[in-house]
N, C-alpha and C positions, 0 to 999 in steps of 0.2 A: 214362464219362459222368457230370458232374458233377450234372446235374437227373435226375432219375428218367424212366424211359420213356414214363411215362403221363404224366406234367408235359410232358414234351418234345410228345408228340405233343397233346396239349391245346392249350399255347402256340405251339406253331410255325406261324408265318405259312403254312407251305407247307401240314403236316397239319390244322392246326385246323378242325374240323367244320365246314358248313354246310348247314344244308336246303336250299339254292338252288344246290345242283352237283350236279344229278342226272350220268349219266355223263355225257351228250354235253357238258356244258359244264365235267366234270371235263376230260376230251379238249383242248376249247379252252384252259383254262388250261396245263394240261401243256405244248402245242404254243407257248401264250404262251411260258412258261418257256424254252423251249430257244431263246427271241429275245433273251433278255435279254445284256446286258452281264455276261462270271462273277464282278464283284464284287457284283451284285445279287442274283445268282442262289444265291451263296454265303452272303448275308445271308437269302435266305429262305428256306435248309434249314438254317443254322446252328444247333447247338447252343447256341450260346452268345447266340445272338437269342432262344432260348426263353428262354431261364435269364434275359438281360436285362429281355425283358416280365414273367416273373413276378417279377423283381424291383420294377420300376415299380410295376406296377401290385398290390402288396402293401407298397411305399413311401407308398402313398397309400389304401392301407387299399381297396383293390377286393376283392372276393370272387370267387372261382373260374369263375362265369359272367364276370365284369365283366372279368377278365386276357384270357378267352377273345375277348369283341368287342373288347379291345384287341390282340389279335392278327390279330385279321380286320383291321379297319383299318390296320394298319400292313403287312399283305400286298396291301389295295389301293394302300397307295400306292407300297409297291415295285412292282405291277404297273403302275401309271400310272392305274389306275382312280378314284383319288381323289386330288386337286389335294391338296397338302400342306398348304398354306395353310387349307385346310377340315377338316383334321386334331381340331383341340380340337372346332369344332360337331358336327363328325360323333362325335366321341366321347362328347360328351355326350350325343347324341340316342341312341346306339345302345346305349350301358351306363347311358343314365337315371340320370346323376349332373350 
């Protein structure tokens, strides 16, 4: 593994933290997940989708919280949760940059 475990699990669209997935709607996610198309699905446990967000978003001078909501955001819109197009607003709104 070329990011370290704790980076991995930080940045990754699939692990990265939320206070708002208590179990039952870790469950629904999950059960999302196994609907997905496997080139989606392989983008949001990849290794190298972490390693990419922490690149961005230290490309751009984010700090360690700021990679983190950029990985939330980029796991809603693999999940289809958040329209792409709405991508940069919601970025800014949620890492306050």
């Amino acid at each position: 593994m070329s990011i370290s475990l704790i980076k991995y699990i930080r940045y990754s669209p699939f692990y990265v933290s939320d206070p708002n997935m208590d179990g039952w709607v870790w469950d629904k996610f999950n059960s999302e997940i196994d609907q997905l198309p496997p080139g989606l699905k392989d983008t949001l446990i990849s290794e190298k989708t972490a390693e990419e967000i922490e690149k961005a978003g230290l490309r751009f001078g984010l700090d360690e919280n700021h990679i983190e909501e950029l990985a939330k955001i980029i796991r809603d819109v693999i999940m289809g949760y958040l329209f792409i197009g709405d991508m940069p607003s919601k970025i800014a709104e949620q890492a306050n940059i």
